[in-house]
PDB file of the backbone (N, CA, C, O) and the ligand in Angstrom, with CONECT records:
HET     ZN  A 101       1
ATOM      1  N   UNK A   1       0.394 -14.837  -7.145  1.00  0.00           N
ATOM      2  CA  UNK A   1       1.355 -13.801  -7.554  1.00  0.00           C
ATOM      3  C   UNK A   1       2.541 -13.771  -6.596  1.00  0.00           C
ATOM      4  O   UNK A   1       2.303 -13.728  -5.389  1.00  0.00           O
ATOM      5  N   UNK A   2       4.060 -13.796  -7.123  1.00  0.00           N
ATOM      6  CA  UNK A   2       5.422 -13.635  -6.260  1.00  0.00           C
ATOM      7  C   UNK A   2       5.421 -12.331  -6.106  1.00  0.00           C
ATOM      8  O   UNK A   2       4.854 -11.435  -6.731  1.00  0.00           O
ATOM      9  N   UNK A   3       6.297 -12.332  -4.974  1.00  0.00           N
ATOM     10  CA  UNK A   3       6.725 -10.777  -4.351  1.00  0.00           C
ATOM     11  C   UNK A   3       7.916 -10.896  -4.640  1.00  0.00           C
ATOM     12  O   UNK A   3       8.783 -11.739  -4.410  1.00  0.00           O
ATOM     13  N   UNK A   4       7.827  -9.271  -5.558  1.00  0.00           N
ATOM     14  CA  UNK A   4       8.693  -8.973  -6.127  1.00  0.00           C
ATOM     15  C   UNK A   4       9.830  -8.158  -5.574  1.00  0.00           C
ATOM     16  O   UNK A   4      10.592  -7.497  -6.279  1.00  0.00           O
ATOM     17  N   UNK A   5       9.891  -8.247  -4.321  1.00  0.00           N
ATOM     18  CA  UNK A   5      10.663  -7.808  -3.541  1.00  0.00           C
ATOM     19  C   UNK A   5      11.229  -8.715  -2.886  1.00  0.00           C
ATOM     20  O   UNK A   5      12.393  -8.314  -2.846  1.00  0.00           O
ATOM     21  N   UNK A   6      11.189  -9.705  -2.323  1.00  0.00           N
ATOM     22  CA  UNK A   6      11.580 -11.102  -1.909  1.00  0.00           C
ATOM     23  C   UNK A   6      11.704 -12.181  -2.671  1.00  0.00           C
ATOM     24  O   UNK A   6      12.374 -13.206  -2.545  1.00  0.00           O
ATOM     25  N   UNK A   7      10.857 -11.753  -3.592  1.00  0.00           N
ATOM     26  CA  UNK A   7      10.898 -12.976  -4.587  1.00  0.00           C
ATOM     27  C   UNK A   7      10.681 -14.720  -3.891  1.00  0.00           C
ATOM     28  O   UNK A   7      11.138 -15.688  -4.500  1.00  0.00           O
ATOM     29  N   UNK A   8      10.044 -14.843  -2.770  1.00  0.00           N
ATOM     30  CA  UNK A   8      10.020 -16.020  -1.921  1.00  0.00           C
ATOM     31  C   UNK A   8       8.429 -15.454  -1.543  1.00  0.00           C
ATOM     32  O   UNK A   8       7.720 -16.366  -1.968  1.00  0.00           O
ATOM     33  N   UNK A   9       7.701 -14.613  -1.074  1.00  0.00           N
ATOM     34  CA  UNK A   9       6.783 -14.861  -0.417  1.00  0.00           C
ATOM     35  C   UNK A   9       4.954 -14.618  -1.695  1.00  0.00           C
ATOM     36  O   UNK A   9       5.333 -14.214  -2.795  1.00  0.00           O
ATOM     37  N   UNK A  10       4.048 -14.716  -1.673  1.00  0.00           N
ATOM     38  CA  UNK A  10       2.881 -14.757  -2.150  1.00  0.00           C
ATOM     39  C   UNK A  10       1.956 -13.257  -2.086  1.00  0.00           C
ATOM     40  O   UNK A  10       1.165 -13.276  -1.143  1.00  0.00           O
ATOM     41  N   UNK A  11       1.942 -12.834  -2.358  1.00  0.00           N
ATOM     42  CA  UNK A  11       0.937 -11.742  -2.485  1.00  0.00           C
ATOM     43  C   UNK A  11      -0.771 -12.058  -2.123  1.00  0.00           C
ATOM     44  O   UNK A  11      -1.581 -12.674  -2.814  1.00  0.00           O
ATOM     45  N   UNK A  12      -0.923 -11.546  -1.090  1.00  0.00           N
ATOM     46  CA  UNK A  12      -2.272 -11.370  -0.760  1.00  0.00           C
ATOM     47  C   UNK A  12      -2.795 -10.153  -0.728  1.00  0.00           C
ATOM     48  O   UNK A  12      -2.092  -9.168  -0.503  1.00  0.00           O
ATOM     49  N   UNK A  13      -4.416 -10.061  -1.004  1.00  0.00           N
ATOM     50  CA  UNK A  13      -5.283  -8.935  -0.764  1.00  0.00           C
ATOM     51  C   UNK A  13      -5.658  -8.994   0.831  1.00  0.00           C
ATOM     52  O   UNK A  13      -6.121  -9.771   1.666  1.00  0.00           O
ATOM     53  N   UNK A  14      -4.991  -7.235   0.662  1.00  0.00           N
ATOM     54  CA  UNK A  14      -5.464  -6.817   2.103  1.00  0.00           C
ATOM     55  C   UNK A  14      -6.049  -5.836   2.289  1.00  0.00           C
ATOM     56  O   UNK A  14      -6.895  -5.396   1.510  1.00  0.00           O
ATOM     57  N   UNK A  15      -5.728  -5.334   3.299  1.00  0.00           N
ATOM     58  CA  UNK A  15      -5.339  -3.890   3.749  1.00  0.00           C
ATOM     59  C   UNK A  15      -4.325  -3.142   4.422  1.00  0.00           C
ATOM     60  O   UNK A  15      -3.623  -3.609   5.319  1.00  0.00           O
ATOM     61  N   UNK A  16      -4.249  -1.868   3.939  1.00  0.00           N
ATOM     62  CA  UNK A  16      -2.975  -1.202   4.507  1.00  0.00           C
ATOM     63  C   UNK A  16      -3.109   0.369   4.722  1.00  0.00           C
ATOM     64  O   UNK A  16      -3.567   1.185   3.921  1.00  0.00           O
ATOM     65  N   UNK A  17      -2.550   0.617   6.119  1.00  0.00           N
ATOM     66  CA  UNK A  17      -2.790   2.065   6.469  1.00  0.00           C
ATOM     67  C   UNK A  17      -1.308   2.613   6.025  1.00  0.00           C
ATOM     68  O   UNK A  17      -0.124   2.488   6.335  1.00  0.00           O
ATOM     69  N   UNK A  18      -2.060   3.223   5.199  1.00  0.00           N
ATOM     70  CA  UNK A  18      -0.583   4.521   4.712  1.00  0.00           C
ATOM     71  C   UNK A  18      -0.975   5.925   5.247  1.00  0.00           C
ATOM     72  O   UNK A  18      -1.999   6.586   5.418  1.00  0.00           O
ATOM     73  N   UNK A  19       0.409   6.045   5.431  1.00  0.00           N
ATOM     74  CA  UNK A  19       0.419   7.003   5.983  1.00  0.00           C
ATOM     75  C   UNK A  19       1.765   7.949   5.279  1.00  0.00           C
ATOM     76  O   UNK A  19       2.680   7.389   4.675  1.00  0.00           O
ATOM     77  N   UNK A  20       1.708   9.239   5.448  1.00  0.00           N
ATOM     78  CA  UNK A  20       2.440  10.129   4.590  1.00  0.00           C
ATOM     79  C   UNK A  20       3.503  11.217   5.692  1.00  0.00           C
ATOM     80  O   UNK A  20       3.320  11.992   6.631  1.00  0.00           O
ATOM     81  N   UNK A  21       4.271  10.866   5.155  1.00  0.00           N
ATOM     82  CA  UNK A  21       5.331  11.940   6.308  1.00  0.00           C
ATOM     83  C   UNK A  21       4.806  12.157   8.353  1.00  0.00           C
ATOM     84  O   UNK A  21       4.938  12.977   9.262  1.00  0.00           O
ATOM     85  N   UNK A  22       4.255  10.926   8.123  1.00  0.00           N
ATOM     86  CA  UNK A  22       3.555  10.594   9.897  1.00  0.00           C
ATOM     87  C   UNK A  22       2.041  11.051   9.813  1.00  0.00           C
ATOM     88  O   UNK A  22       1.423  11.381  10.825  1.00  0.00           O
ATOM     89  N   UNK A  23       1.582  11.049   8.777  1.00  0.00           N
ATOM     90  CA  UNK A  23       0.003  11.525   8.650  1.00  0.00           C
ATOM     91  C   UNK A  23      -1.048  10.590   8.002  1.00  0.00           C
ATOM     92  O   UNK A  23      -1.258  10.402   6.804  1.00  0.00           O
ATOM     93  N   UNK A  24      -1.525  10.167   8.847  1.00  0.00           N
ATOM     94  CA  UNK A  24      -2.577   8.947   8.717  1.00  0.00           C
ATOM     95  C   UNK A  24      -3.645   9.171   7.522  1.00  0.00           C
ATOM     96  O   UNK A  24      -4.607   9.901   7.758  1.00  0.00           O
ATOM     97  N   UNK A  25      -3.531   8.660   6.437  1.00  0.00           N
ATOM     98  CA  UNK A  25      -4.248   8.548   5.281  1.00  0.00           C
ATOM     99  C   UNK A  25      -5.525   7.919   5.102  1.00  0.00           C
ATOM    100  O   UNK A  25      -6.430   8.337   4.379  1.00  0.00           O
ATOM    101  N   UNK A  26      -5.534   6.946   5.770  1.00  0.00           N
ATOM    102  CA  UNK A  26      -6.334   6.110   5.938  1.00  0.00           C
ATOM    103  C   UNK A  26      -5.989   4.571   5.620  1.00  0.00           C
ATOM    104  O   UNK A  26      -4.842   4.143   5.746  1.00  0.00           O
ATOM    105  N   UNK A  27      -7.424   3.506   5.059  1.00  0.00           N
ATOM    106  CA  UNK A  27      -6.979   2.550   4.843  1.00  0.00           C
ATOM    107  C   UNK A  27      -7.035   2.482   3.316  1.00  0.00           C
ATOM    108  O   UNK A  27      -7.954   3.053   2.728  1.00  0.00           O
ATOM    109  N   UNK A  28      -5.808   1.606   2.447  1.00  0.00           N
ATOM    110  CA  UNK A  28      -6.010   1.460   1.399  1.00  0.00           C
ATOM    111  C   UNK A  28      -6.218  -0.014   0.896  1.00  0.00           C
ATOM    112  O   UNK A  28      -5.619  -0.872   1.545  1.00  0.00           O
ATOM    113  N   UNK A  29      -7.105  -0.498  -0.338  1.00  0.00           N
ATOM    114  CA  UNK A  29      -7.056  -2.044  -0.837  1.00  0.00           C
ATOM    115  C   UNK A  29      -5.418  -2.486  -1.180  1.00  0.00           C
ATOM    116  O   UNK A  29      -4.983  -1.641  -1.961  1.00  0.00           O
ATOM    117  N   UNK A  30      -4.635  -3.254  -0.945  1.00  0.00           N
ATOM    118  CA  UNK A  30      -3.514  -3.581  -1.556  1.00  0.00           C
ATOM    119  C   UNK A  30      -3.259  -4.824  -1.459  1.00  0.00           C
ATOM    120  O   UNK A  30      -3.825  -5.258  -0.455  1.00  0.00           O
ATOM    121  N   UNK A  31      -2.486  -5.905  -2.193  1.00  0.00           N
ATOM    122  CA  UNK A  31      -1.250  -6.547  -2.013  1.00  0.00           C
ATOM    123  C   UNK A  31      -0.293  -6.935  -1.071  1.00  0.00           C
ATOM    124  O   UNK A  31       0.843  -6.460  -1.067  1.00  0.00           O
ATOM    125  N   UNK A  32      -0.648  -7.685  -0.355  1.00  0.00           N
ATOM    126  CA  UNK A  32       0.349  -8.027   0.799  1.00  0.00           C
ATOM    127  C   UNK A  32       1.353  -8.971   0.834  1.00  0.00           C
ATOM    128  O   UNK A  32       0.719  -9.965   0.480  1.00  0.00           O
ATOM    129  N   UNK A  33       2.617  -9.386   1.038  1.00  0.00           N
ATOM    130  CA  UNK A  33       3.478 -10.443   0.873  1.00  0.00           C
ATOM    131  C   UNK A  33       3.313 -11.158   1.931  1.00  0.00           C
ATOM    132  O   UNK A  33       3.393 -10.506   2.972  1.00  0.00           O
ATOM    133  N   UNK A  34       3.102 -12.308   2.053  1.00  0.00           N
ATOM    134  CA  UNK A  34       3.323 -12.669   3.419  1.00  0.00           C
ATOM    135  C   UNK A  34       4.415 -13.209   4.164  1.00  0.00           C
ATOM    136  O   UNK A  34       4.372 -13.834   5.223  1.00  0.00           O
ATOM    137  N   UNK A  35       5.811 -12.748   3.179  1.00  0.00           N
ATOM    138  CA  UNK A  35       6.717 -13.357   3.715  1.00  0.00           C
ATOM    139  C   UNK A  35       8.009 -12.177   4.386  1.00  0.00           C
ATOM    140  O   UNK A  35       8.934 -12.415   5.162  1.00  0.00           O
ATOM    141  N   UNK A  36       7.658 -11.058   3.811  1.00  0.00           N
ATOM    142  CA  UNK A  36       8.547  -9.806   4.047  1.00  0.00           C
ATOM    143  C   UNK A  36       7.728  -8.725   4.219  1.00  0.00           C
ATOM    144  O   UNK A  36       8.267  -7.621   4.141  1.00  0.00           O
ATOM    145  N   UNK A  37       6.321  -8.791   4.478  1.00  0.00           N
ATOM    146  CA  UNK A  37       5.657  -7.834   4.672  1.00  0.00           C
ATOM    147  C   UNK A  37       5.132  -6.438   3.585  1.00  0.00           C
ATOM    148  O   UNK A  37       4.311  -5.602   3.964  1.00  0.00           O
ATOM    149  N   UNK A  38       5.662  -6.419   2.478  1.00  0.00           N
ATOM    150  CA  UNK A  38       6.107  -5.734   2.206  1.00  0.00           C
ATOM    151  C   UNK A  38       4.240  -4.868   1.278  1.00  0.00           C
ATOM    152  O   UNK A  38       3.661  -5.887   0.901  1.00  0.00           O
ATOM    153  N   UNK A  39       3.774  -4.241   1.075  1.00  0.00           N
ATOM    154  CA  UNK A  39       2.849  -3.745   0.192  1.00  0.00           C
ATOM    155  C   UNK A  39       2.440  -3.070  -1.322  1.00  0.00           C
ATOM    156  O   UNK A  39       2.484  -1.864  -1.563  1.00  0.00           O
ATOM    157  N   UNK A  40       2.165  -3.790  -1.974  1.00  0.00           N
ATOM    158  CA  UNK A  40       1.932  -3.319  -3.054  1.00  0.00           C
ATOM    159  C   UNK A  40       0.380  -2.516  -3.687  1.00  0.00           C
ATOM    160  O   UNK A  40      -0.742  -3.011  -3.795  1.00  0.00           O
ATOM    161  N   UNK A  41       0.773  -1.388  -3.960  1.00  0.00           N
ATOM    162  CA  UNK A  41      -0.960  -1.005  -4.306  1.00  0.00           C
ATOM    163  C   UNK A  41      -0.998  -0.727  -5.699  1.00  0.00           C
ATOM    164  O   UNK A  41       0.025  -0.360  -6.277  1.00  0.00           O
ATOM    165  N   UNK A  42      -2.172  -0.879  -6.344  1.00  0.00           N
ATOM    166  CA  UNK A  42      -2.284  -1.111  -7.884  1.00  0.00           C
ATOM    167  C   UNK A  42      -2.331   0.935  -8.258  1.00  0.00           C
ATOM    168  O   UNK A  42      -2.590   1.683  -7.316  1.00  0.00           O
ATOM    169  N   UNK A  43      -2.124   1.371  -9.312  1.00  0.00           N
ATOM    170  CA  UNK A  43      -1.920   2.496  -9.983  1.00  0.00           C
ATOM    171  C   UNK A  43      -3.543   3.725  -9.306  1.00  0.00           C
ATOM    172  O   UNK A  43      -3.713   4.911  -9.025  1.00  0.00           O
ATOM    173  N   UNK A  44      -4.276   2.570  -9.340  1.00  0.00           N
ATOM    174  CA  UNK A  44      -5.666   3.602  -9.187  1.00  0.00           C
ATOM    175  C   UNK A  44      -5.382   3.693  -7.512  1.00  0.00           C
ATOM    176  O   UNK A  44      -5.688   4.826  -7.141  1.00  0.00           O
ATOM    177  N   UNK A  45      -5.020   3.073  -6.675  1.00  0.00           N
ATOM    178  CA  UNK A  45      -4.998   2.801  -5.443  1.00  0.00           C
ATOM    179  C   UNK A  45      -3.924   4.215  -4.763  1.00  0.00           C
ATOM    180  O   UNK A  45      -4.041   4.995  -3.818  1.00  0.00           O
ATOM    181  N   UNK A  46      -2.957   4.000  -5.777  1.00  0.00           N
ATOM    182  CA  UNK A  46      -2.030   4.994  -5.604  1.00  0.00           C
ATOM    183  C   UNK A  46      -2.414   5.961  -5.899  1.00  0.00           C
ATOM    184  O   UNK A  46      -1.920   6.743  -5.087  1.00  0.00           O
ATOM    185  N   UNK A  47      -3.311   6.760  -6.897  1.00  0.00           N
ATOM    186  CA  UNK A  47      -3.878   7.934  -6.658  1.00  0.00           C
ATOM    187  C   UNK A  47      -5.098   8.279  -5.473  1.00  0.00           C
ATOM    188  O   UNK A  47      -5.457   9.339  -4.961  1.00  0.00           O
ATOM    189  N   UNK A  48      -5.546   6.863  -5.301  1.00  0.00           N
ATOM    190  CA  UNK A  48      -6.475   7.519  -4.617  1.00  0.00           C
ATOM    191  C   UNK A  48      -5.318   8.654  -3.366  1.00  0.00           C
ATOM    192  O   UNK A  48      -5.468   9.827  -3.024  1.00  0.00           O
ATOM    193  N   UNK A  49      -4.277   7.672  -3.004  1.00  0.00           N
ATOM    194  CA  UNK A  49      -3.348   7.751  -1.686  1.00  0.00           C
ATOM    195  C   UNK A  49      -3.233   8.935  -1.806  1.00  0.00           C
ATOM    196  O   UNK A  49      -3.857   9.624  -1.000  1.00  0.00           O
ATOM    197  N   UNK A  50      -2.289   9.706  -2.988  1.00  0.00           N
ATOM    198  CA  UNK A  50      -2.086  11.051  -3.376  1.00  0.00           C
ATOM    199  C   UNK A  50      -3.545  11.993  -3.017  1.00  0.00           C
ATOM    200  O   UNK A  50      -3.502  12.859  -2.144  1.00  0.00           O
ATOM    201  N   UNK A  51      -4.918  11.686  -3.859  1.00  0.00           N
ATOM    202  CA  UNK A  51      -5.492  12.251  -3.570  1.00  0.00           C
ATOM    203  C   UNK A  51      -6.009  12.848  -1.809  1.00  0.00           C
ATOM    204  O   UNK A  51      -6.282  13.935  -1.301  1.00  0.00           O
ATOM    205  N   UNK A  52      -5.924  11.359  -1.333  1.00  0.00           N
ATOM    206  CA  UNK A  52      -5.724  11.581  -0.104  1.00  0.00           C
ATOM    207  C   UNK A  52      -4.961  12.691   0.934  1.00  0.00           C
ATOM    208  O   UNK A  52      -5.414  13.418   1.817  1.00  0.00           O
ATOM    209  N   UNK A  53      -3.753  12.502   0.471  1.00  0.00           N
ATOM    210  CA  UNK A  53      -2.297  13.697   1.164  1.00  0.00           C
ATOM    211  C   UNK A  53      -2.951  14.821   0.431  1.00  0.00           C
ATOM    212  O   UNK A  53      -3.208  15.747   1.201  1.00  0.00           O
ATOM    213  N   UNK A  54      -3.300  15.042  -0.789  1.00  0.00           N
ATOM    214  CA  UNK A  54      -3.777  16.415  -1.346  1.00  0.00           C
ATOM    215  C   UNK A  54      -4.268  17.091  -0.114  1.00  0.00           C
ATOM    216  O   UNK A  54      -3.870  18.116   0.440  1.00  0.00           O
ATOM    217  N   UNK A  55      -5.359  16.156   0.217  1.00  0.00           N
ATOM    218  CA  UNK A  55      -6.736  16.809   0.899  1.00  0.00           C
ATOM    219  C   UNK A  55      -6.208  17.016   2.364  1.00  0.00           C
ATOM    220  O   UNK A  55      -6.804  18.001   2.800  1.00  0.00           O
ATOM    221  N   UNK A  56      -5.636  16.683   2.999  1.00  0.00           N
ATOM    222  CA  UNK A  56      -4.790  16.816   4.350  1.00  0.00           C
ATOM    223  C   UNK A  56      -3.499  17.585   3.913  1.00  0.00           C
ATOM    224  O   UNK A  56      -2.493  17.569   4.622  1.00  0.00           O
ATOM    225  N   UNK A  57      -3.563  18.336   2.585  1.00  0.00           N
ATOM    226  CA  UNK A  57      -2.218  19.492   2.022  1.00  0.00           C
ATOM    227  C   UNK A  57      -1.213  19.020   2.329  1.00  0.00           C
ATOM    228  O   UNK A  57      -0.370  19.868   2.622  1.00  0.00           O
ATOM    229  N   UNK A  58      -0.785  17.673   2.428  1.00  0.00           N
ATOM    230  CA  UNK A  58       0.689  17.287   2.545  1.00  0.00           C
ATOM    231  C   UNK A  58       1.988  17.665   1.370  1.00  0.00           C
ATOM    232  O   UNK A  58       3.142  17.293   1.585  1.00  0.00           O
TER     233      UNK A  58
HETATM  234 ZN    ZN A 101       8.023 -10.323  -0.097  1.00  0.00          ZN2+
END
């Protein structure tokens, strides 16, 4: 898969700590580019994230 943000680098499965307005979320499954860094997380991934900030009331 291309990164669609660079459009030059490959998408790998990783991991990634998101974090929300400086508040550590934890780790999430995602998408990694390896050429711009950049992260992609799939739709369910992204709620979990939300659910996440919910629970820490961000
Ligand atoms: Zn990229």
């Amino acid at each position: 898969m291309k990164c669609p943000m660079c459009e030059k680098g490959a998408l790998k499965k990783g991991k990634v700590k998101e974090t929300m307005f400086g508040v550590d979320l934890g780790e999430f499954p995602a998408d990694i580019c390896d050429k711009c860094g950049e992260s992609f997380t799939d739709s369910a991934t992204t709620k979990k994230i939300e659910e996440a900030a919910k629970k820490k009331s961000i």
